[in-house]
N, C-alpha and C positions, 0 to 999 in steps of 0.2 A: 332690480339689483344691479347695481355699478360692478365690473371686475377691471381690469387691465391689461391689456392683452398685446403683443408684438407678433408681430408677421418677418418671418423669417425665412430666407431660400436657403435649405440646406443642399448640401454635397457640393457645395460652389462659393468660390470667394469674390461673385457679381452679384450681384442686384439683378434680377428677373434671370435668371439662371439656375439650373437644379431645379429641386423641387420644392414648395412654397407650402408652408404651415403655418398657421396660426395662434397660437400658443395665450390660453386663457387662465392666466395668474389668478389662484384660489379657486375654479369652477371647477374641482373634482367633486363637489357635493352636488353638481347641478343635477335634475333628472336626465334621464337617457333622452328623452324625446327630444327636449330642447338642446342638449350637446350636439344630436343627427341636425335639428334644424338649420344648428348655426353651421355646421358644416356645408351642407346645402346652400345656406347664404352668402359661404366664402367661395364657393364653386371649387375648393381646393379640394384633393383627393382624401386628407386628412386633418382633423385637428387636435390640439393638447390640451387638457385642461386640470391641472396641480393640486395639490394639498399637503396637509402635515402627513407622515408617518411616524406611526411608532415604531419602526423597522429598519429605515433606511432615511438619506437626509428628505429627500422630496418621495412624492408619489405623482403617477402620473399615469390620468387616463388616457387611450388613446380613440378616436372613432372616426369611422366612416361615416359618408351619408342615411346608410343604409345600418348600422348597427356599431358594437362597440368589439374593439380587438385585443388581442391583450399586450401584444406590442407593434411597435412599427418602427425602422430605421432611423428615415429621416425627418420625422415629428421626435425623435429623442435628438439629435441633431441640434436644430433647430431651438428646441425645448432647454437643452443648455445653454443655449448661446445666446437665448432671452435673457434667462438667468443672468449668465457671464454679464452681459452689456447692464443689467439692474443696481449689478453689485451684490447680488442675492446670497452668489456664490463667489471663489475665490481660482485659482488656477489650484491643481493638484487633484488629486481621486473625490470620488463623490459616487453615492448608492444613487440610484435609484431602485423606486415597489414598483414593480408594474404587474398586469396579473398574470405575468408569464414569469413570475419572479425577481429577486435580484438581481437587476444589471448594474455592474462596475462599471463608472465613466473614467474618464481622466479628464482634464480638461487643462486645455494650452489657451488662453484667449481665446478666439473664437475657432480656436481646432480642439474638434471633440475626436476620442476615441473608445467606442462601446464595444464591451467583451460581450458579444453575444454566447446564448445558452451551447451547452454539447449540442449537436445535432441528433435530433431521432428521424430517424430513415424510416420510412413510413413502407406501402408497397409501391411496387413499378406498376406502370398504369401502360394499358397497350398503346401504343403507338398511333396507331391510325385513329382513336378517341380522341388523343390530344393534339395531333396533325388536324383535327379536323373545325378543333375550335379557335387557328388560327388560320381555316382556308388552305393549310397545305397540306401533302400528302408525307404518309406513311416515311417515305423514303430520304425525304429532306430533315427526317429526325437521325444523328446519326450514332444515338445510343440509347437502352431504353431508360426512357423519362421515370421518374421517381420523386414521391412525394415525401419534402425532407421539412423538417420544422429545427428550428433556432428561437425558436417565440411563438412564431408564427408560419403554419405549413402551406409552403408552395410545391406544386408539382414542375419540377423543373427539365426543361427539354432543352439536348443540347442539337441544335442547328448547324447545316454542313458550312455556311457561310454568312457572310455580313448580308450580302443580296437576299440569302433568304431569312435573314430577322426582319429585313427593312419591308419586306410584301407581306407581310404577316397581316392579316385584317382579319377582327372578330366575327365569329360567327354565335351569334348569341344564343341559337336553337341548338348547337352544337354543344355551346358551354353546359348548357341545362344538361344535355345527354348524359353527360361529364360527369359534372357534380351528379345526378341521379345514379351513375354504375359505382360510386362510392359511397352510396347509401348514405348514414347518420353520419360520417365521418365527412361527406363533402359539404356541409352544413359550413363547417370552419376552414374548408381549403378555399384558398385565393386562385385566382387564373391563373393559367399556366406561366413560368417566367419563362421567358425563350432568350436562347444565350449562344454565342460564337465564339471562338476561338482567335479572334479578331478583333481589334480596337478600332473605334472610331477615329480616333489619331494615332501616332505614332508613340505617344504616354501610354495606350492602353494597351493589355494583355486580352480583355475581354468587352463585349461590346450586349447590353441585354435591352430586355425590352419587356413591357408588362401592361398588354390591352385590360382595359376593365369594362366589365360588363353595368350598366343604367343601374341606380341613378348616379354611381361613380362617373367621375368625367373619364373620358372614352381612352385617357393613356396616363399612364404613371409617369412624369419624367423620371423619377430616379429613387429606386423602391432597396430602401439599406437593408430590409428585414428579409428580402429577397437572394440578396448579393451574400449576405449570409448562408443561407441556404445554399446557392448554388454554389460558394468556393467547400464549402462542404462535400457536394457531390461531386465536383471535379476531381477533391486531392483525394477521396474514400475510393475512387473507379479511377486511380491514375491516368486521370486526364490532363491534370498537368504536373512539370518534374517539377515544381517549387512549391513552397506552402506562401509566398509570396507571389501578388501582382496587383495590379491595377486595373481598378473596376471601370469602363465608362457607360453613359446611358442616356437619354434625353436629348442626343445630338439634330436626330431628325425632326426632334419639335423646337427646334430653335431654342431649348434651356438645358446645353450641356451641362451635364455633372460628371465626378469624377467621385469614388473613394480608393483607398488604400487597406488592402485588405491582409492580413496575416492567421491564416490555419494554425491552430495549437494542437501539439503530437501526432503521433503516428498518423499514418491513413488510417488504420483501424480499431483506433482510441485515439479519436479527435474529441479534447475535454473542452474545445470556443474556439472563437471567430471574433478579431478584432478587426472592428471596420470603422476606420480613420474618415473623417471630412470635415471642413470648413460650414462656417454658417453665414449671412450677410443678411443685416436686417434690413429692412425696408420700410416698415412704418409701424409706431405704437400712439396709442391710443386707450379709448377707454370701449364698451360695449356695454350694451344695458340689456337685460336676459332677465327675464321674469318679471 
């Protein structure tokens, strides 16, 4: 089977910059095994693969190597901005199904803006569990981490500085630890995201990072469904005085991204999270699967 498919660096308006998605026009019928596969083949951390809905304009699967999620940031990113460049769609609001529900796009050209879900605040997870599956200690977390979901739940830990995101290296016996003291429920949480109060340049307010654990490739450049999550826990624990700033991530792997993020309501009835970025294609093509 023929489908069509574009490769697309989302949260960046470069080419090899951000993070890189693949995006498989019609493949929401494919089976799971072969959507993991072709993932696997793109070496990218995720990929997209479409269909009709009867609910909303597009549907859109999302997957890892290892399994399927029910959303992801910057594979919807990306995913419209295939679209955009097809003609598929047009500039203005646009649904997407994804299995974490309705997301509302906007879409400017190749600037996309996705209102992610309310946040559900999950529990706080100890500190030195999750200090420990990034190699550091207890003490270099300097609030307690908390596992928050917009789509999709990360446990997210906030770091005393840039210096200590940037020595963070997995610990993969450590991860396992992790995920097993959350029982059933760590089945579907992702690594920890680790986040600063520092920008990688002087554009950002925030500067994060997201190791992943085999057969994921070993770091996320720039993880949208994350930055969700964590401008959630920042403005809910008045960590920061705006519901506005700027996200950066991927600096230290050579594929800076950036989004723009804005908190909707109070700290303590946050109803979404709109997190703004750019997409840049890079090459389309055909793929042949099955």
């Amino acid at each position: 089977m023929t489908f069509e498919f574009d490769w697309v660096d989302a949260f960046t308006d470069q080419i090899f910059g951000g993070n890189g998605c693949a995006v498989v026009h019609g493949g929401a019928g494919l089976p799971d095994d072969t959507c993991m596969a072709y993932v696997r083949e793109t070496s990218l951390v995720e990929c997209t693969f479409t269909g009709p809905s009867d609910v909303a304009d597009i549907r859109v699967r999302y997957f890892l190597a290892s399994r399927e999620i029910p959303f992801a940031g910057h594979p919807t990113v990306a995913t419209v901005v295939a679209m955009r460049r097809r003609g598929l769609i047009s500039d203005g609001p646009l649904m997407l199904e994804t299995a974490a529900g309705l997301i509302p796009v906007e879409v400017q050209g190749e600037r996309v803006t996705m209102t992610q879900n309310a946040p559900v605040f999950g529990a706080q997870v100890d500190a030195a569990l999750v200090a420990a599956v990034g190699g550091l200690e207890a003490c270099d977390i300097i609030h307690p981490p908390q596992v928050v979901s917009t789509g999709l739940p990360f446990c997210v830990a906030l770091l005393k500085d840039r210096a200590t995101v940037e020595r963070i290296k997995l610990n993969v016996a450590a991860m396992r630890t992790y995920a097993a003291s959350m029982g059933q429920a760590g089945i579907n949480v992702m690594e920890p995201f680790w986040v600063c109060l520092e920008g990688a340049t002087d554009a950002g307010d925030t500067f994060s990072r997201l190791l992943m654990a085999p057969p994921s490739p070993a770091e996320d450049p720039f993880t949208g469904s994350a930055t969700g999550c964590m401008a959630s826990y920042l403005w809910a624990h008045g960590l920061i005085g705006k519901p506005t700033f700027t996200a950066e991530q991927g600096h230290g792997m050579g594929r800076a991204g950036q989004a723009q993020v804005e908190i909707l309501g109070a700290r303590d009835a946050i109803t979404g999270v709109k997190v703004s970025g750019n997409g840049a294609l890079v090459m389309s093509g055909h793929v042949f699967l099955g």
